[in-house]
C-alpha positions as CSV (number, residue, x, y, z in Angstrom):
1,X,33.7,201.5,-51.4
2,X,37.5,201.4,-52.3
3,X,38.6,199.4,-55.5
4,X,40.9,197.2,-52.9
5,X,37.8,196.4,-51.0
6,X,35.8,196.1,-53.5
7,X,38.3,193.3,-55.2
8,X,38.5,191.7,-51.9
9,X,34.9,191.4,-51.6
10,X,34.9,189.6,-55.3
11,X,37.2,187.1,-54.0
12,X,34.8,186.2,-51.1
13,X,31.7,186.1,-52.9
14,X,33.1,184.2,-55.9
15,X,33.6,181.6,-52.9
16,X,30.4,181.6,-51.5
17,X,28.9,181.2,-55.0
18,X,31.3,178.3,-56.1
19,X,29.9,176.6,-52.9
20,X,26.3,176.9,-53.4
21,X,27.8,175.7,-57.1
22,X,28.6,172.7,-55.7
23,X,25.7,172.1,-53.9
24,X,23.6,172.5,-57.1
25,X,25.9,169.3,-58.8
26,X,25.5,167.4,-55.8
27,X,21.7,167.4,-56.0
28,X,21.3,167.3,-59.8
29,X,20.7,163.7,-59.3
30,X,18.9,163.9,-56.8
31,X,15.6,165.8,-57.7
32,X,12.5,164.1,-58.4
33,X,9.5,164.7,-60.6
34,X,7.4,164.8,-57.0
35,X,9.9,167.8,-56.2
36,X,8.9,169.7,-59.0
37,X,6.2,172.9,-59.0
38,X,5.5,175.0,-62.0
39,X,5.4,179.0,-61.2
40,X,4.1,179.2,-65.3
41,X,3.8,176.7,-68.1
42,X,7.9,177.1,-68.8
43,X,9.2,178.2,-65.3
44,X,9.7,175.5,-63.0
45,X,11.1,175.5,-59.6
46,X,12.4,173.0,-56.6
47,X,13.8,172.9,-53.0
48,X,16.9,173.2,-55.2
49,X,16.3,176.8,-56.1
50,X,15.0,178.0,-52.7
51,X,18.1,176.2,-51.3
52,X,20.5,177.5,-53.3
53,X,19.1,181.1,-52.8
54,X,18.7,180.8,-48.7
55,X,22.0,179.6,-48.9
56,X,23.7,182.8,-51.1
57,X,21.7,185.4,-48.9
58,X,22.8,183.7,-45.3
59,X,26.6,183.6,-46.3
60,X,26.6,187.5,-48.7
61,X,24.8,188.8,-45.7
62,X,27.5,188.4,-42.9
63,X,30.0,189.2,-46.2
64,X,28.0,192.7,-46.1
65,X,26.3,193.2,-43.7
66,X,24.7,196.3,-44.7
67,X,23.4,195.3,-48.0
68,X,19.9,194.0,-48.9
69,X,18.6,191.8,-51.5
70,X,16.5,191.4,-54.8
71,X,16.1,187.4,-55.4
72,X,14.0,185.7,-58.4
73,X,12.4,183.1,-55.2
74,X,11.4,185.5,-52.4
75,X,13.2,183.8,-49.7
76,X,14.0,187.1,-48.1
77,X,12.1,190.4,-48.3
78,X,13.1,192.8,-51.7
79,X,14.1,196.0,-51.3
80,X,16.0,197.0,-54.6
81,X,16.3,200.1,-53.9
82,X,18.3,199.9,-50.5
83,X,21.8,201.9,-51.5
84,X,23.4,198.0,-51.5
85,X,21.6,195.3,-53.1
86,X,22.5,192.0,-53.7
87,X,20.7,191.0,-56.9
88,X,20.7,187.1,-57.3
89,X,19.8,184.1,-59.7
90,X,20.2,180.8,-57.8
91,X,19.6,178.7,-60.7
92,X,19.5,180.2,-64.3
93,X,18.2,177.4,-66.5
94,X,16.2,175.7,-63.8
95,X,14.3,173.5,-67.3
96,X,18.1,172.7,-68.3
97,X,19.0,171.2,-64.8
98,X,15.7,169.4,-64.4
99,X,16.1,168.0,-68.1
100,X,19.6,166.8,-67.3
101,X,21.5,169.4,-69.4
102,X,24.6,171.2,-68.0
103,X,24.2,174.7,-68.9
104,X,22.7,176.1,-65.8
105,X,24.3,178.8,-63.6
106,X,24.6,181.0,-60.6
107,X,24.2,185.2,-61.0
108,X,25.2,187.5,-58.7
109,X,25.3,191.1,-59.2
110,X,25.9,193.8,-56.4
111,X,24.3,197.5,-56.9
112,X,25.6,200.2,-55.3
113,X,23.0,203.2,-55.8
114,X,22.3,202.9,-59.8
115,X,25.5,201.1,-60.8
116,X,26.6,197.6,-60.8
117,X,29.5,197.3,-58.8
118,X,30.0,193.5,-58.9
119,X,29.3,191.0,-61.4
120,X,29.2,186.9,-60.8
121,X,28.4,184.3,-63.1
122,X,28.9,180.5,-62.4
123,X,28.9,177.8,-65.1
124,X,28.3,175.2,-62.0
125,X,28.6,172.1,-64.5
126,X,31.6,173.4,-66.0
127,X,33.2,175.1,-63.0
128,X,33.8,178.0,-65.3
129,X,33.7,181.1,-62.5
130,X,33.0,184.5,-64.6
131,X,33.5,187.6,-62.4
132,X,33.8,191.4,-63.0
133,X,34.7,194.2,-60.6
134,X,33.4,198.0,-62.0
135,X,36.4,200.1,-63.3
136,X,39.0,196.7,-62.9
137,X,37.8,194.2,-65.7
138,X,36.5,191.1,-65.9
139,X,37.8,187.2,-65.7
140,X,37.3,183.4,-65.7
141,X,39.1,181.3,-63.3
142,X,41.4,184.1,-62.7
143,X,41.6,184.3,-66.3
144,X,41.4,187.7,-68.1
145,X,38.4,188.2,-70.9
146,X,37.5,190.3,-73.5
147,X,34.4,190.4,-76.0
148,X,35.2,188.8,-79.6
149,X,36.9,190.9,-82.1
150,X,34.6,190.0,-85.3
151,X,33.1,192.9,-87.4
152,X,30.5,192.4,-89.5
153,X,27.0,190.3,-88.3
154,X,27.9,188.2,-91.3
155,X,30.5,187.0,-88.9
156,X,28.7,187.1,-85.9
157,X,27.4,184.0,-83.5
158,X,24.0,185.7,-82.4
159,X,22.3,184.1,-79.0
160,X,18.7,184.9,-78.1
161,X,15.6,183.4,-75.5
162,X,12.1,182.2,-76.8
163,X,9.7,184.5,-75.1
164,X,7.7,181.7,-73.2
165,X,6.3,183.8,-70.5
166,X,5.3,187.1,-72.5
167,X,4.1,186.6,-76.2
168,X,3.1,190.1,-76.3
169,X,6.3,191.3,-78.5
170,X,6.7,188.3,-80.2
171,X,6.4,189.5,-83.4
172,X,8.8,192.6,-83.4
173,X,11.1,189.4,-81.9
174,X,10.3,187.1,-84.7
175,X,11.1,190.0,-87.5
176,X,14.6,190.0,-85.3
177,X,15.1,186.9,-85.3
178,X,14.6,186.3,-88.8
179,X,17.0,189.2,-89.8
180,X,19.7,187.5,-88.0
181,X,19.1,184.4,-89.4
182,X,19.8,185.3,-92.7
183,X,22.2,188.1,-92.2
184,X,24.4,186.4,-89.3
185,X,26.9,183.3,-89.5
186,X,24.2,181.3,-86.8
187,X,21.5,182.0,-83.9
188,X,22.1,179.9,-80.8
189,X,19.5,179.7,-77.6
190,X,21.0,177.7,-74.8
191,X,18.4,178.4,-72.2
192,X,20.5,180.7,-69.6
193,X,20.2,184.4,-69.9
194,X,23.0,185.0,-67.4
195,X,25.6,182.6,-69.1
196,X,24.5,183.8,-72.5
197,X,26.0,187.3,-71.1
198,X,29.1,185.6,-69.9
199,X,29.6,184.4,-73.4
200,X,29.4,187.7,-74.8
201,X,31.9,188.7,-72.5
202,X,34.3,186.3,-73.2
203,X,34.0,186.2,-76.7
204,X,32.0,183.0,-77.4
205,X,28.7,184.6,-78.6
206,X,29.1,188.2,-80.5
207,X,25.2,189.4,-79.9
208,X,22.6,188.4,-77.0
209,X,19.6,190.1,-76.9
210,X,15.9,189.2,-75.3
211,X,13.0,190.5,-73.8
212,X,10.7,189.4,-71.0
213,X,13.9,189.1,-68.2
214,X,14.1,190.2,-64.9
215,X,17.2,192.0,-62.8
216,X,17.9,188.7,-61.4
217,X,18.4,187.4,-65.1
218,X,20.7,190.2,-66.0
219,X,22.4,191.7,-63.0
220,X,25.4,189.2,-63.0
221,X,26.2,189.3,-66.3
222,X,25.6,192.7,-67.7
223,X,28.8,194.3,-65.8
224,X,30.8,191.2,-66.8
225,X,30.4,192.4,-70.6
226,X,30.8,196.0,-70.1
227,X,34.1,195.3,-68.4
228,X,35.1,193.1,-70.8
229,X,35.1,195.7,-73.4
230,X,31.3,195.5,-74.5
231,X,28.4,197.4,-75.0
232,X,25.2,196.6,-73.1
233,X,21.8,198.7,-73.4
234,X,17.7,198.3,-73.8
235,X,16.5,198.0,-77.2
236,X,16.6,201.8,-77.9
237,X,20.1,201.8,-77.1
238,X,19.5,202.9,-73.5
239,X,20.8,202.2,-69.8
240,X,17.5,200.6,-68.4
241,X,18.3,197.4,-69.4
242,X,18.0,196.2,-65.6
243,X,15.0,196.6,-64.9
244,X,13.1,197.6,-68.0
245,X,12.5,193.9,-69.4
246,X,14.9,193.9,-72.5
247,X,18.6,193.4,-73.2
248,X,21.0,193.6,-75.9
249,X,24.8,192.7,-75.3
250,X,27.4,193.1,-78.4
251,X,31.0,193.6,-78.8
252,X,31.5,196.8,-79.5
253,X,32.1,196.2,-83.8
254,X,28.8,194.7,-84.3
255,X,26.8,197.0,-81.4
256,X,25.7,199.8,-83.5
257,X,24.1,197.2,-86.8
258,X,22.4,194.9,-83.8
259,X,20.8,198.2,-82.3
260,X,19.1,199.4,-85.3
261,X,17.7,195.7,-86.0
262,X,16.2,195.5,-82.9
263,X,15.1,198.6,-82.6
264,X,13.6,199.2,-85.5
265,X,11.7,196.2,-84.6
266,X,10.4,196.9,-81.2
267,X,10.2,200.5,-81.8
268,X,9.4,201.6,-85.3
């Protein structure tokens, strides 16, 4: 797909996102505990989610028609490994919107045969739009980003996720943890995977990493902090952080110290 086309078909699907954004404040208030079903102890979903998602596929699908989709609710047949794949989050931090805290989002990635082509993030409650397009960088509301500048993990503002749904590495992720607690300025979880990536990217947080997510978690964010002048991998400093479960996010100063934490953690 051409770079002009490519931009042009940001600029739509920013849209459609930003609309189903809206939609997601408007029924904030709106949901009751009735509404509520719990997939696992910590993952909750509503009509809000399946909503949200039914809405992103009908409107990306007559964007492109061609492409297929990956979604964390199943409201339309996977098929990940069609040539173009819509991979999409309707509601990361589905706890945090239930509980009444704004830090929720929208992610949106677009594959193109291994690579991410397309990148969407939506900070709904703050109307912050965070978007990437492969090989053209990366923005928020129109905005420009780039990943922090600071050197050292003294320095750095580290973001992880509590493992709720899979203990079974949660204690290479505790031996983490406490390395960056007493080796990094703080350790911050907010409870969105996606937006922790977008944070990364625009220089908020210096270092995400977690285990136990899915595409859907990742897909929108990971190409917003490569083309924002990041470094993205798996925990052995690899590409399969996608779909292999595990993700670590940097600028590109404090990328190479993070890797050797966490991987001499998960894979001594």
């Amino acid at each position: 797909m051409p770079q002009s086309e490519l931009a042009q078909l940001n600029r739509h699907a920013c849209q459609i996102v930003r609309e189903v954004g809206a939609f997601l404040r408007q029924e904030a208030e709106q949901v009751k505990p009735q509404h509520i079903e719990e997939k696992h102890r910590s993952g909750l979903v509503t009509y809000v989610d399946r909503t949200a998602e039914q809405m992103l596929v009908e409107r990306l699908r007559v964007l492109l028609p061609g492409a297929s989709f990956y979604t964390e609710e199943e409201t339309v047949d996977r098929a990940v490994h069609a040539s173009l794949c819509w991979i999409i989050d309707p509601l990361d931090g589905t706890t945090n919107y239930l509980y009444g805290l704004p830090h929720y989002s929208i992610s949106v990635g677009l594959r193109s045969g291994d690579e991410l082509m397309l990148g969407i993030v939506y900070h709904a409650a703050n109307d912050e739009m965070f978007c990437a397009v492969r090989h053209e960088g990366a923005w928020c509301n129109g905005q420009p980003i780039r990943v922090s500048e600071r050197s050292t993990l003294a320095q750095a503002l580290v973001a992880t996720g509590f493992p709720y749904h899979n203990l079974s590495r949660m204690e290479p992720w505790i031996e983490v943890l406490r390395a960056v607690t007493t080796q990094a300025r703080a350790v911050r979880r907010f409870g969105s995977a996606a937006l922790d990536l977008a944070y990364v990217a625009c220089g908020r947080f210096d270092v995400f990493y977690e285990y136990g997510l899915n595409a859907w978690d990742v897909a929108g964010g990971a190409l917003l902090v490569h083309e924002a002048g990041g470094r993205i991998s798996d925990f052995q400093g690899g590409n399969n952080f996608l779909n292999g479960g595990e993700v670590l996010a940097c600028n590109a100063r404090v990328f190479e110290p993070m890797l050797q934490l966490v991987s001499a953690a998960f894979y001594p």
